[in-house]
DRENDO-1510 file (C-alpha; in Angstrom, 1 decimal, always signed):
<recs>
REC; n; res; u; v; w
REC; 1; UNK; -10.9; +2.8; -65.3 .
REC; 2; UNK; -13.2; +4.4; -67.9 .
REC; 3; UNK; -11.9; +5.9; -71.0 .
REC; 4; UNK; -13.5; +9.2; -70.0 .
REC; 5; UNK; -11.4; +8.5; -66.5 .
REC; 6; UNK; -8.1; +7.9; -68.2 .
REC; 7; UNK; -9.0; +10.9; -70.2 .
REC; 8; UNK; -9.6; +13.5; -67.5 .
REC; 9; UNK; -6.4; +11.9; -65.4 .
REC; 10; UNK; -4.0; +13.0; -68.5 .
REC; 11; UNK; -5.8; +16.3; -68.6 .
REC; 12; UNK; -5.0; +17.1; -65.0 .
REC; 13; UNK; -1.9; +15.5; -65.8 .
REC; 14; UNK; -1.7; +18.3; -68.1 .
REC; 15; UNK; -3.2; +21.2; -65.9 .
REC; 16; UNK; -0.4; +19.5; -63.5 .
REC; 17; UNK; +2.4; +20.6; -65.8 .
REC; 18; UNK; +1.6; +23.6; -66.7 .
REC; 19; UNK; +1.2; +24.7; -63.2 .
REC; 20; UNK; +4.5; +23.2; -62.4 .
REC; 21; UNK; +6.5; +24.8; -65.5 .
REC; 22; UNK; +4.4; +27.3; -66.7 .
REC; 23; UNK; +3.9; +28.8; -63.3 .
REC; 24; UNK; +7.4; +29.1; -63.0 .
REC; 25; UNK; +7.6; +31.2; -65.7 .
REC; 26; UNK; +5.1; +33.4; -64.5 .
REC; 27; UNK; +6.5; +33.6; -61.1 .
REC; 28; UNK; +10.1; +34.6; -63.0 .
REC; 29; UNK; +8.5; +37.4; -63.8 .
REC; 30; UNK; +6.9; +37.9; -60.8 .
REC; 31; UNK; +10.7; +38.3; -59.5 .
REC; 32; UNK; +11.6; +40.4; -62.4 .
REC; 33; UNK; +9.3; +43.0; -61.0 .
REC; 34; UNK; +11.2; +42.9; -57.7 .
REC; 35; UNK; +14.5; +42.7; -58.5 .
REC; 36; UNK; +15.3; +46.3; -58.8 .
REC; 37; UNK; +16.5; +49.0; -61.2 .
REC; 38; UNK; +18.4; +48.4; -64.3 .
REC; 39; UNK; +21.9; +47.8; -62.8 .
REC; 40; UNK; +20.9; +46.2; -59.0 .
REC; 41; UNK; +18.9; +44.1; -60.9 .
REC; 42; UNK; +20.5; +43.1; -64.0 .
REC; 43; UNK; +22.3; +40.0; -62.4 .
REC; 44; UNK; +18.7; +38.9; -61.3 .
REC; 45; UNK; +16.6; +39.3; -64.5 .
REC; 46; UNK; +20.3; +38.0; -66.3 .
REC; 47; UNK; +19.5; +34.5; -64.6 .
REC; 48; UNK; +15.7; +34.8; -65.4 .
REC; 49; UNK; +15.8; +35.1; -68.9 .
REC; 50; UNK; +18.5; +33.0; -69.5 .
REC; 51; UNK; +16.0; +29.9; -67.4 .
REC; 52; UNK; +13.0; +30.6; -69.2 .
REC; 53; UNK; +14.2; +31.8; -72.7 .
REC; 54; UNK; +14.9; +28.3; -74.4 .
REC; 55; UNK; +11.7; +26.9; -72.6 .
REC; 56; UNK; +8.2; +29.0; -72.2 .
REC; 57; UNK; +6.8; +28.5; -75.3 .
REC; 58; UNK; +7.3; +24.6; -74.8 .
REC; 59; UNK; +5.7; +24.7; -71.5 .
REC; 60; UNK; +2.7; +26.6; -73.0 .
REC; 61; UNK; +2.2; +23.2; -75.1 .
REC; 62; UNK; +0.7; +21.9; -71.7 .
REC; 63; UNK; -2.2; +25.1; -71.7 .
REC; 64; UNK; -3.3; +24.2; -75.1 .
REC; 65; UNK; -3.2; +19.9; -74.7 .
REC; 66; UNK; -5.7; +20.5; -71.7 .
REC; 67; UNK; -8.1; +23.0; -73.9 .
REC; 68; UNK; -8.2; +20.4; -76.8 .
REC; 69; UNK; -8.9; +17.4; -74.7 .
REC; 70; UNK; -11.6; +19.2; -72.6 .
REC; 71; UNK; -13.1; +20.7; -76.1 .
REC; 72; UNK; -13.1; +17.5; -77.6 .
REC; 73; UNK; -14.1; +14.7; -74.4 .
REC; 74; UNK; -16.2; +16.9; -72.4 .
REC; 75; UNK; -17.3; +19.5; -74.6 .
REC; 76; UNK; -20.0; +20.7; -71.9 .
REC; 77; UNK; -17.7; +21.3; -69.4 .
REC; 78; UNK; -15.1; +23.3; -72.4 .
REC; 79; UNK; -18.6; +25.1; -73.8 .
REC; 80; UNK; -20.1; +26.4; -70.0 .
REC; 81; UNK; -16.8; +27.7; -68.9 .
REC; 82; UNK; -16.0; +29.3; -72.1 .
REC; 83; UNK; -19.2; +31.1; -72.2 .
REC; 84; UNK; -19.5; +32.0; -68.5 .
REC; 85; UNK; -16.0; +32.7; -68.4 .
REC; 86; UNK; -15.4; +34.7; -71.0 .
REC; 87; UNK; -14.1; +38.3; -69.6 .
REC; 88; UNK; -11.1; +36.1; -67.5 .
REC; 89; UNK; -10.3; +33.8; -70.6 .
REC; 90; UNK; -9.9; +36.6; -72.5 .
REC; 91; UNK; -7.8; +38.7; -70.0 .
REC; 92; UNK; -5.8; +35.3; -69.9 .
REC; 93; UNK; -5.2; +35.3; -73.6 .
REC; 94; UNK; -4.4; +38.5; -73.7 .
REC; 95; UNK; -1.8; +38.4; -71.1 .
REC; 96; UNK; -0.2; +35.4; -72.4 .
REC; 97; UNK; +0.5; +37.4; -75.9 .
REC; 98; UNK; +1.5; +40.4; -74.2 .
REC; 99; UNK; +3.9; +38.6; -72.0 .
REC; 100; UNK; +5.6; +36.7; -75.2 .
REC; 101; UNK; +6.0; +39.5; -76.9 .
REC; 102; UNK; +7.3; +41.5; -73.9 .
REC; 103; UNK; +9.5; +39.0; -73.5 .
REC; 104; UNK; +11.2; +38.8; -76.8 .
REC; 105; UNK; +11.4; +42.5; -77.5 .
REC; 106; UNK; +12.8; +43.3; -74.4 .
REC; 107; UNK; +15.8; +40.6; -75.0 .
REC; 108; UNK; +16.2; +42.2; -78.5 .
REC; 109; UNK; +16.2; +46.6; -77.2 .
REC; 110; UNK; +19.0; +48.2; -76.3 .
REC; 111; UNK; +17.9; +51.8; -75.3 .
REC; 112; UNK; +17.2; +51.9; -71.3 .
REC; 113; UNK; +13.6; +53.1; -72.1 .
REC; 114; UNK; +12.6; +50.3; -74.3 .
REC; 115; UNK; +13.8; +47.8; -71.9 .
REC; 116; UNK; +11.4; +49.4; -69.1 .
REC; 117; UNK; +8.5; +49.6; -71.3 .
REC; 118; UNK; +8.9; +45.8; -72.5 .
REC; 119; UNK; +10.7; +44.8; -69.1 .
REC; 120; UNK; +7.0; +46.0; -67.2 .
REC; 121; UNK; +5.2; +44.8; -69.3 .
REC; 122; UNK; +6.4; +41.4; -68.9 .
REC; 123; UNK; +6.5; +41.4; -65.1 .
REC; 124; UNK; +2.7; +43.2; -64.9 .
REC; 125; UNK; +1.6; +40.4; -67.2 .
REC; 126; UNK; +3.2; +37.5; -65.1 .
REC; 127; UNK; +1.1; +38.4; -62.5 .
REC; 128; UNK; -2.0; +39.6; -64.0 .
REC; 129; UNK; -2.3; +36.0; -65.9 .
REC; 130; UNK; -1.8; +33.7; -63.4 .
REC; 131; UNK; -4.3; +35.5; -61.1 .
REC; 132; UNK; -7.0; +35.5; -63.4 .
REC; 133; UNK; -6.1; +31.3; -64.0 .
REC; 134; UNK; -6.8; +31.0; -60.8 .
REC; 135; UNK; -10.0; +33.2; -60.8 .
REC; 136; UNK; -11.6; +31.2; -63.5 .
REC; 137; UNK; -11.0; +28.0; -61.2 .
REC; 138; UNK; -12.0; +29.6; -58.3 .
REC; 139; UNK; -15.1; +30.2; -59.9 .
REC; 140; UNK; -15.4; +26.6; -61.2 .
REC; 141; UNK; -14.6; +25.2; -58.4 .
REC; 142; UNK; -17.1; +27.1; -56.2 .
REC; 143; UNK; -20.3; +26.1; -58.8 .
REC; 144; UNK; -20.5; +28.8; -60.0 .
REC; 145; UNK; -20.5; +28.0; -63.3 .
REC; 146; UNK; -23.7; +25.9; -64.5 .
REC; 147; UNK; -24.0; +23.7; -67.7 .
REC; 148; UNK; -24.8; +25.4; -70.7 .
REC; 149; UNK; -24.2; +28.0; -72.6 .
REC; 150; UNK; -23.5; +31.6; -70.8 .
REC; 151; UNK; -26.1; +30.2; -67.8 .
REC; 152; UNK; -23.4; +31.7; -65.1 .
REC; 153; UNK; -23.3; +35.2; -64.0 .
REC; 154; UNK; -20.3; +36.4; -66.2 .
REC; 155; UNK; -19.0; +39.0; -63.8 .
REC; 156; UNK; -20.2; +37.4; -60.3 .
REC; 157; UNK; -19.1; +34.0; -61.6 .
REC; 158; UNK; -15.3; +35.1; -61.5 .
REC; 159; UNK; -15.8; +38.1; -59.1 .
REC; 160; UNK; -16.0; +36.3; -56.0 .
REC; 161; UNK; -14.1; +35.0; -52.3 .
REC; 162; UNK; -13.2; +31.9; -53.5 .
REC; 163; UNK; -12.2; +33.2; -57.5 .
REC; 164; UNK; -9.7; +36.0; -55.5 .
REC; 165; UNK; -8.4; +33.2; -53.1 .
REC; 166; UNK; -7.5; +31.2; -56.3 .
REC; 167; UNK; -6.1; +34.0; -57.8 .
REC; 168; UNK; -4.2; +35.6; -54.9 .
REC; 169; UNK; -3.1; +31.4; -54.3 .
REC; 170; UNK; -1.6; +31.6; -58.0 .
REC; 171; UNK; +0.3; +33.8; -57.9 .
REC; 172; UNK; +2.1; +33.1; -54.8 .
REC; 173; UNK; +2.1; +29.2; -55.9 .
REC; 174; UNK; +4.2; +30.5; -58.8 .
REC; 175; UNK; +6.3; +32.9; -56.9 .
REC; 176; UNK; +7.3; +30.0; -54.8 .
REC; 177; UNK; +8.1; +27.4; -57.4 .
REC; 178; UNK; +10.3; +30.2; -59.8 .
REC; 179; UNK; +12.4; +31.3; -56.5 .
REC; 180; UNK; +13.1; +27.3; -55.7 .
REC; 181; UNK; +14.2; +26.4; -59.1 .
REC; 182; UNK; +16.2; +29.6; -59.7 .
REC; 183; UNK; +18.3; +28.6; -56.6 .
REC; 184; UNK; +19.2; +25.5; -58.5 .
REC; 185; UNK; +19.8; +27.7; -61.8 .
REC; 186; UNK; +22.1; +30.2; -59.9 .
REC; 187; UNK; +24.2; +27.9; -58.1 .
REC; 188; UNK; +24.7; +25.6; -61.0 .
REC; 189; UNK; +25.5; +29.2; -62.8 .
REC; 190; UNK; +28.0; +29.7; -60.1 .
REC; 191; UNK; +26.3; +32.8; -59.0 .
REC; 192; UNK; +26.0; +32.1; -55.1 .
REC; 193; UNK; +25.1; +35.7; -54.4 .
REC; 194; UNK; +21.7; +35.3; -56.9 .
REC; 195; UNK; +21.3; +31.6; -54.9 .
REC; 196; UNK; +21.0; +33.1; -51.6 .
REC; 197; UNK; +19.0; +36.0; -52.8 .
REC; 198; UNK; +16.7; +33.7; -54.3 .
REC; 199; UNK; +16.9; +31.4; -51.2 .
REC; 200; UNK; +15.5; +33.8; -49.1 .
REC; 201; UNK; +12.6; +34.9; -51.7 .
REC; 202; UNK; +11.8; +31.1; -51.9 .
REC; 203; UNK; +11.6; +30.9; -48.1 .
REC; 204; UNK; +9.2; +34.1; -47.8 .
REC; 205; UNK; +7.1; +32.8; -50.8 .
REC; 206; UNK; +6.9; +29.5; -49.0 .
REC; 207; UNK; +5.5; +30.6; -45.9 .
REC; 208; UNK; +3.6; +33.2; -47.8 .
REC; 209; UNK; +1.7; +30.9; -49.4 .
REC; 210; UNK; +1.0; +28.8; -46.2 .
REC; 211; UNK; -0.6; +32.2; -45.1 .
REC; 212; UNK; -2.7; +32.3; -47.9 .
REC; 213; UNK; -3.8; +28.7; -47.7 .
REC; 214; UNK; -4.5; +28.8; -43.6 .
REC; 215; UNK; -7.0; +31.9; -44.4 .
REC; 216; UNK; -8.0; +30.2; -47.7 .
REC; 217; UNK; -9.6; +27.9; -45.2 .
REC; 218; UNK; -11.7; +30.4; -43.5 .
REC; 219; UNK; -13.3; +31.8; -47.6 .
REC; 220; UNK; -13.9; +28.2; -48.7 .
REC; 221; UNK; -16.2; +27.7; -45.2 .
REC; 222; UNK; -18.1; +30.3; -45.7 .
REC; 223; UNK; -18.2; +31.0; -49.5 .
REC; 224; UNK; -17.9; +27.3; -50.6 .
REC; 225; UNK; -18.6; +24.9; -48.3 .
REC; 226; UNK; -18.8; +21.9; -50.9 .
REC; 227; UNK; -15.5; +22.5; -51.8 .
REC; 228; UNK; -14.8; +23.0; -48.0 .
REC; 229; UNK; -16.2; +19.2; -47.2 .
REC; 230; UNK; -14.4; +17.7; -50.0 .
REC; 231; UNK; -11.3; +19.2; -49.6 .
REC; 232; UNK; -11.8; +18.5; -45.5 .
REC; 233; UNK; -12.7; +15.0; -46.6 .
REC; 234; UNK; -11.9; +12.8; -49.7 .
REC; 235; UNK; -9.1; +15.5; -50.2 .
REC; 236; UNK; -7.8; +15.2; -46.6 .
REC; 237; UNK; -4.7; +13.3; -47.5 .
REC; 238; UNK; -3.7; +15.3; -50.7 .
REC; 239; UNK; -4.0; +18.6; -48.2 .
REC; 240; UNK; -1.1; +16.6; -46.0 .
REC; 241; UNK; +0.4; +15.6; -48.7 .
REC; 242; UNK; +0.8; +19.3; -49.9 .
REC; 243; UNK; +1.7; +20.7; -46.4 .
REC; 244; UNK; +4.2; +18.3; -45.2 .
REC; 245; UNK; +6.0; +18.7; -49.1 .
REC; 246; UNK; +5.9; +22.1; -48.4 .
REC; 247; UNK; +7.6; +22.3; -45.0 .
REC; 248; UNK; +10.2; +19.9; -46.0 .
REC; 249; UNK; +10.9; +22.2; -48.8 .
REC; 250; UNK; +11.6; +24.9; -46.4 .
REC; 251; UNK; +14.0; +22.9; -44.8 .
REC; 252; UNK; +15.7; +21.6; -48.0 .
REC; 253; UNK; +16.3; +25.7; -48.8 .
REC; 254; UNK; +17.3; +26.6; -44.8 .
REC; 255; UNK; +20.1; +23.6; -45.5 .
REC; 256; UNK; +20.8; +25.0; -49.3 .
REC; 257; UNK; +19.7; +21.6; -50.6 .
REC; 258; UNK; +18.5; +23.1; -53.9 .
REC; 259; UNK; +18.0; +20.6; -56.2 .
REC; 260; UNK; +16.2; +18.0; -53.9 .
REC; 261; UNK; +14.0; +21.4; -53.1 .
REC; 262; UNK; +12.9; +22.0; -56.8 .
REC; 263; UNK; +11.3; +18.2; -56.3 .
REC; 264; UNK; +9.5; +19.0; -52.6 .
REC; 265; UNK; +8.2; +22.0; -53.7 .
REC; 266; UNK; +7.0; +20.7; -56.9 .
REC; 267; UNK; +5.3; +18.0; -55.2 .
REC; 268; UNK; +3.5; +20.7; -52.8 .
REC; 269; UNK; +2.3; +22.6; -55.6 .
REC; 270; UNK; +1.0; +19.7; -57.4 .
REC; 271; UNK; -0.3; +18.4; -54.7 .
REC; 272; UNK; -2.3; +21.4; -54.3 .
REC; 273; UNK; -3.5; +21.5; -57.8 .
REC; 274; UNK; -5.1; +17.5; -57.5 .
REC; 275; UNK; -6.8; +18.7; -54.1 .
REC; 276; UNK; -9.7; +20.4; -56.1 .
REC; 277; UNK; -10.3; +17.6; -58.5 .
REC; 278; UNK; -9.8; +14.7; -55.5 .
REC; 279; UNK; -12.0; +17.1; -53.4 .
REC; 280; UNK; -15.3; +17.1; -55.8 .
REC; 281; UNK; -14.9; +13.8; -57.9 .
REC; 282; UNK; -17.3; +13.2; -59.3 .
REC; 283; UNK; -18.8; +16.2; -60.5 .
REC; 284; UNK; -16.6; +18.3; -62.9 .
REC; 285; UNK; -19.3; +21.1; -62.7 .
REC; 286; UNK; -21.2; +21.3; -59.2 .
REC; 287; UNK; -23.8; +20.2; -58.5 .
REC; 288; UNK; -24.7; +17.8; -61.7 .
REC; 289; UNK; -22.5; +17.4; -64.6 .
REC; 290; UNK; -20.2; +14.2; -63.6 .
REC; 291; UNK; -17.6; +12.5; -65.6 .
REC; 292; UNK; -20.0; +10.3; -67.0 .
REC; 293; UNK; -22.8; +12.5; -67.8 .
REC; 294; UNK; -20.1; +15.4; -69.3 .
REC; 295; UNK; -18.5; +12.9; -71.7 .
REC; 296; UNK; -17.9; +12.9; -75.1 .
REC; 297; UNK; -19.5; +9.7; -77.3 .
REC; 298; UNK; -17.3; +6.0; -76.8 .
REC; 299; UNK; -16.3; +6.2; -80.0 .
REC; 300; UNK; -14.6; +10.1; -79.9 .
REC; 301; UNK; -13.2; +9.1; -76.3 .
REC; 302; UNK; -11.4; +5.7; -77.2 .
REC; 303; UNK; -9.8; +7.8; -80.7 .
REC; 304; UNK; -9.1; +10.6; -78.7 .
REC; 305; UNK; -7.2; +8.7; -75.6 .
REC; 306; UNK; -5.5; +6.5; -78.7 .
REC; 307; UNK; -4.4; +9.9; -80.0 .
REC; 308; UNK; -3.0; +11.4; -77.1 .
REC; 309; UNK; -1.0; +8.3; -76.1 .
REC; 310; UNK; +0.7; +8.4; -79.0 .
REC; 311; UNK; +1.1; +12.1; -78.9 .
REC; 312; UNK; +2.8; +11.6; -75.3 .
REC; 313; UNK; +5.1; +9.1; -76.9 .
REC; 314; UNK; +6.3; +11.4; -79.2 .
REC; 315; UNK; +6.3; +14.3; -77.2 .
REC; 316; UNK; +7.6; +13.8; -73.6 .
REC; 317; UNK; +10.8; +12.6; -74.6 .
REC; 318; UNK; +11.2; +15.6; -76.8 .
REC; 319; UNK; +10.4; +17.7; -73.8 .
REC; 320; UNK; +12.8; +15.6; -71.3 .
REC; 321; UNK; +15.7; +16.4; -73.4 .
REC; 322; UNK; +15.0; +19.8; -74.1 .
REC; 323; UNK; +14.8; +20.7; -70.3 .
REC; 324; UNK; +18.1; +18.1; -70.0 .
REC; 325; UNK; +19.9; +20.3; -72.6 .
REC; 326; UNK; +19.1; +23.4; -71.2 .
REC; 327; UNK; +20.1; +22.2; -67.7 .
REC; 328; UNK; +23.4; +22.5; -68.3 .
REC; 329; UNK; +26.0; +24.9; -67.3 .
REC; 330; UNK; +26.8; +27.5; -69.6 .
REC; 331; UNK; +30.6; +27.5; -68.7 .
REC; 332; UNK; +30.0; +23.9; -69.0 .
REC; 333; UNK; +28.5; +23.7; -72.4 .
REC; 334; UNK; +31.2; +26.5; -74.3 .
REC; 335; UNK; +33.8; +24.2; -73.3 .
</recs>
């Protein structure tokens, strides 16, 4: 394996993780919108907070560790999405802010008004920002985004079948994962009511998104048939992969087998995101820019991939025991 290889594994690694933990928090407050008024939904959005407070600005370290190593080790790649990609990136940025700061003002109000102002504005932007994620890879994924700089169509580029399938997919992707591991959360809480409730909501996300994927079939035939072949080829066993972790999710919820269910479906949804890169490896950019011809000099690459190894070292652990802390009961840690 190349260094430019290792390098764009521990970036999907990255893309991987984010999905997988950063998703979840968008699809928390995916729930939040759902979960009713102020008082039939305080139990609901209780549990949410109390899962994502200690950890969504750590899981946004993920977001900014794939940025840096695509900027750095294939700065074509970073510099033709940014450009063509612009309006999306920025709606992303902006959603993100909004979000954290919707977040921490609504935990800090007290008057019913401010906490529906901040409380929407934190559920709207869960949804809006993961949907345009999934836009800008959509459109990436399609080739519709050329090498150099601004050489895409900046609206048509992300206004597209296949940029709404990725977005609609998102969002539901992230539904999914925040309903299974809040089943764990609510039942290690004690709260069996919240568990079944989310049970259910984790069931209908589940099949939801098989929906979603059987007709995303159908776009990516006619809007991107490159992608199509890959995904129907190379990709094949990552697709089954996905699927069967998926349906044995579904099972592991029907039985109420929550924690093994936060691993299957974590595995489907990752899965699902290493379909796109299995599906058109080589190429990074269809139809021309590969691995080899988007990467950075030796000499950046082998300091870079030196860099992040020891970064990982120091990080991951770090990360492992924050989650491991904040897995705990909280009857369990005020004894």
């Amino acid at each position: 394996m190349t260094a430019a290889q290792a390098l764009l594994a521990l970036a999907w690694a990255g893309v991987t993780m984010y999905a997988l933990l950063g998703g979840a928090d968008f699809g928390g407050g995916f729930w939040d919108i759902l979960a009713g008024g102020p008082r039939r939904g305080y139990g609901q959005r209780r549990l949410i907070e109390h899962s994502i407070g200690p950890v969504w600005e750590a899981n946004h370290v993920w977001l900014i560790f794939v940025l840096v190593l695509f900027w750095t080790c294939f700065p074509i790649v970073f510099a033709s999405v940014a450009s063509t990609m612009y309006i999306p990136l920025t709606l992303v940025a902006f959603g993100i802010i909004a979000r954290g700061a919707a977040f921490a003002f609504r935990k800090a109000s007290t008057e019913l008004w401010q906490l529906r102002l901040f409380g929407g504005a934190f559920a709207l932007s869960s949804v809006v920002t993961p949907f345009f994620l999934g836009t800008i890879a959509g459109g990436v994924a399609s080739g519709r985004v050329p090498a150099g700089l601004a050489k895409g169509d900046i609206v048509g580029s992300w206004v597209n079948p296949t940029s709404f399938l990725g977005g609609v997919l998102a969002i539901v992707t992230t539904a999914y994962l925040a309903a299974v591991y809040l089943t764990a959360d609510a039942r290690r809480e004690g709260e069996r009511d919240l568990a079944d409730a989310f049970r259910r909501r984790g069931i209908g996300s589940a099949i939801g998104t098989g929906v979603v994927v059987i007709g995303g079939i159908f776009v990516l035939r006619e809007d991107a048939p490159r992608l199509y072949a890959g995904l129907t080829g190379q990709a094949l066993p990552v697709v089954v992969l996905s699927a069967v972790a998926g349906i044995i999710s579904l099972a592991l919820l029907a039985a109420r087998r929550y924690a093994l269910a936060r691993f299957t479906a974590a595995l489907a949804v990752a899965a699902v995101v290493w379909g796109w890169p299995v599906a058109q490896y080589p190429l990074l950019l269809p139809p021309h820019v590969t691995v080899s011809n988007a990467a950075a000099q030796a000499s950046v690459l082998h300091a870079t991939l030196a860099s992040v190894l020891i970064g990982l070292i120091l990080l991951v652990p770090s990360l492992v025991w924050l989650f491991a802390l904040f897995q705990r009961s909280r009857h369990a840690a005020s004894k």
